[in-house]
C-alpha positions as CSV (number, residue, x, y, z in Angstrom):
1,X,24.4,26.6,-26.9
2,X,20.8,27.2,-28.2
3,X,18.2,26.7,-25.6
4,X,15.7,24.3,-26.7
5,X,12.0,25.1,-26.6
6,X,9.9,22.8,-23.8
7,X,6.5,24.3,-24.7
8,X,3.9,22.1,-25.4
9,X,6.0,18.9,-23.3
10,X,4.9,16.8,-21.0
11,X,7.1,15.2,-17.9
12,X,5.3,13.5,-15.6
13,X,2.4,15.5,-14.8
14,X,4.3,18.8,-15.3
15,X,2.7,20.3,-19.4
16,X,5.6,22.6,-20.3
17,X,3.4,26.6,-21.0
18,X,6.2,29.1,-21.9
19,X,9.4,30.1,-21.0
20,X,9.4,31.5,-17.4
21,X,13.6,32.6,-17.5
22,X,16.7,31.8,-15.8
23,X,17.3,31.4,-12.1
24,X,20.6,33.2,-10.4
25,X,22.7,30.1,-11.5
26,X,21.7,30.7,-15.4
27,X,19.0,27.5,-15.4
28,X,16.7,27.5,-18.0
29,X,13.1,27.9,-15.9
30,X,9.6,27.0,-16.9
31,X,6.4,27.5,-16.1
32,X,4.6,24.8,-16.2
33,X,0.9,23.2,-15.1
34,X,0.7,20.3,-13.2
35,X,-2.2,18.2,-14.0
36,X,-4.3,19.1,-10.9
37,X,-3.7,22.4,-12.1
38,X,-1.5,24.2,-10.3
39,X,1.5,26.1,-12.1
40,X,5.1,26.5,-10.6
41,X,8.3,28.0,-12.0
42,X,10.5,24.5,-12.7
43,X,14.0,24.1,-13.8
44,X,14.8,22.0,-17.3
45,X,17.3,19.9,-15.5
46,X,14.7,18.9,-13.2
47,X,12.0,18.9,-15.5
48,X,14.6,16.4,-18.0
49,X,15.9,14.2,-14.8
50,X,12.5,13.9,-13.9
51,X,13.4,15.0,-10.2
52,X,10.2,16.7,-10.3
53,X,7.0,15.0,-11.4
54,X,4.5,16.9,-10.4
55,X,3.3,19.8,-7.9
56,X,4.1,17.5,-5.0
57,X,0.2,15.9,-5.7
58,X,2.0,12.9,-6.8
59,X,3.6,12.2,-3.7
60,X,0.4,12.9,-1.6
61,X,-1.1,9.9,-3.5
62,X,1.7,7.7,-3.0
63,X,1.3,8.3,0.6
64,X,-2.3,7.5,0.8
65,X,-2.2,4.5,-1.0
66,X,0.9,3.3,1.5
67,X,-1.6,4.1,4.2
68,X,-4.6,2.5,2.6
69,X,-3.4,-0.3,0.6
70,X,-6.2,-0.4,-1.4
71,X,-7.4,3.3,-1.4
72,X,-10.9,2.6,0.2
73,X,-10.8,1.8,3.7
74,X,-10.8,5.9,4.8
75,X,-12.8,7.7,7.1
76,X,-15.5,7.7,4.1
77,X,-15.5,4.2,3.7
78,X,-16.4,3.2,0.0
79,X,-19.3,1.1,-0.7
80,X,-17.5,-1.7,-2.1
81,X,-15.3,-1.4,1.9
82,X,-19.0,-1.3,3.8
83,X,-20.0,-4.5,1.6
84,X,-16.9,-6.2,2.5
85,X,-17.4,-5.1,6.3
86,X,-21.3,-6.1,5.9
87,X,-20.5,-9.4,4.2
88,X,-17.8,-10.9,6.9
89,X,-20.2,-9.7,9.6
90,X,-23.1,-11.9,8.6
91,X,-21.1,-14.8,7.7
92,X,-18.8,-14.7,10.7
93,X,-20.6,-12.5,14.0
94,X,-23.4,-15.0,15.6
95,X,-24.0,-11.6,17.4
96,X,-24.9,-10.2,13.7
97,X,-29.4,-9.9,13.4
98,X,-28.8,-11.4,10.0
99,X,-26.1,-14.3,11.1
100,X,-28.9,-17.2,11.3
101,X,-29.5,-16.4,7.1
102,X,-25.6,-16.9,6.6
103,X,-23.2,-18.0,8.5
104,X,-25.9,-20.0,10.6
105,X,-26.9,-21.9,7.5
106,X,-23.1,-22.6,6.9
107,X,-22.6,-19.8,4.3
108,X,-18.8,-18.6,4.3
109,X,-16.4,-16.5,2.5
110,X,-13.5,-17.8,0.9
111,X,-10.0,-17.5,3.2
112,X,-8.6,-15.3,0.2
113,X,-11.7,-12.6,0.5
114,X,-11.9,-13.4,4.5
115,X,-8.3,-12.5,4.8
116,X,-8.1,-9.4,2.5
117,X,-9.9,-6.7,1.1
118,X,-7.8,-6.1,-1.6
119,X,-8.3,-9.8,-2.5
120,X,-11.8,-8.9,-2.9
121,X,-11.8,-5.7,-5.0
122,X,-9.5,-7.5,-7.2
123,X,-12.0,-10.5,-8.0
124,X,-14.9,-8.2,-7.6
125,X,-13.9,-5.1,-9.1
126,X,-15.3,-1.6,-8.1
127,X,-19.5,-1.4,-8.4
128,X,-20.2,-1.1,-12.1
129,X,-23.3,1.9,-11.7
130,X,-24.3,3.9,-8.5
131,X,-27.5,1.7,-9.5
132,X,-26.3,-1.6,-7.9
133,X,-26.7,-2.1,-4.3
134,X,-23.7,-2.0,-1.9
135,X,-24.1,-5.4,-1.1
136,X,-23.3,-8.5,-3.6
137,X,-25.3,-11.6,-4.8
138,X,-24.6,-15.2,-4.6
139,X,-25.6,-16.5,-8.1
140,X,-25.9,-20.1,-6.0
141,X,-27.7,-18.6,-2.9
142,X,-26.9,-22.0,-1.5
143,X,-22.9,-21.7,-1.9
144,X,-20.7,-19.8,-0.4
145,X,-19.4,-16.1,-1.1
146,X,-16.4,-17.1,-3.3
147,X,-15.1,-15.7,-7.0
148,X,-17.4,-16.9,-9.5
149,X,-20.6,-17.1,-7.6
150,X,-21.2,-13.5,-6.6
151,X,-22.0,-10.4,-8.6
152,X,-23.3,-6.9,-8.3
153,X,-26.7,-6.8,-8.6
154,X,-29.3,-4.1,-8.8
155,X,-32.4,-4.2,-6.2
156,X,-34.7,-6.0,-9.0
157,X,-31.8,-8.7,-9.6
158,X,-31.2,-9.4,-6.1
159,X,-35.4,-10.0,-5.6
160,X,-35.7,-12.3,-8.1
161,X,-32.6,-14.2,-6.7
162,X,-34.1,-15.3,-3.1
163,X,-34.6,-18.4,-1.3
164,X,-38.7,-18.9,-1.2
165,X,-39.9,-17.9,1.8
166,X,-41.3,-21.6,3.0
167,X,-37.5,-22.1,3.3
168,X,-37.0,-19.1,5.7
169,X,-39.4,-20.8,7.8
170,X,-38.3,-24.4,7.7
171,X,-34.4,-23.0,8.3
172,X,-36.0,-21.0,11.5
């Protein structure tokens, strides 16, 4: 039986570079790259069954996400995770400096964003430039924080979208 040449293949993340062999039971062996770049000695069986996707990089990721259901909430919180966090705080803690602007003027978020983080990023999305601010902007500054009246905004953006300051003064 001829041996077939894997050079140049992909499987998972494993790109087949040259012929590495046989192993003690006659397997065909590989060496191969892994797309975070480490390179292993991998059998064609494995390579063909796809028992092996990767380096064991793969699995590490699968792990995390289990842990973090959305991948930000880590020790190195993202900044779309601290606008979240900053968000429910001055909407929902009267203890919060900035709760008589929000929540003490009856702004909320919406159960689904309340509830869920993941809910968020999904309506939200990830920041669009390291430009925009960590926090988000009502379109409405009068309605609530809800899908289809908040945004990124840069710093300029966000100015130009305030309540006039004779309102801070009235609402105080």
């Amino acid at each position: 039986m001829k041996l077939q040449d894997l050079a140049g293949e992909r499987f998972g993340r494993w790109i087949v570079l040259r012929w590495a062999g046989k192993d003690k039971h006659r397997n065909a062996l590989w060496l191969c790259r892994c797309d975070c770049g480490k390179e292993r000695v991998v059998t064609s069986n494995s390579l063909r069954t796809g028992h092996t996707k990767s380096c064991g990089c793969l699995s590490r990721e699968i792990a995390a996400q289990r842990q973090y259901k959305h991948g930000h909430a880590r020790r190195n919180e993202t900044p779309e995770y601290r606008t979240w966090k900053a968000m429910l705080t001055r909407c929902c803690n009267p203890h919060a400096p900035n709760y008589p602007d929000y929540g003490g003027r009856g702004i909320t978020v919406c159960d689904r964003w309340r509830d869920s983080f993941g809910s968020f990023l999904v309506d939200m999305g990830e920041k669009p430039e390291p430009k925009h601010l960590y926090s988000i902007d009502r379109i409405n500054n009068e309605a609530h924080y809800e899908p289809g009246n908040c945004r990124w905004a840069t710093w300029s953006e966000q100015m130009r979208n305030r309540r006039p300051a004779i309102q801070w003064k009235k609402a105080a």
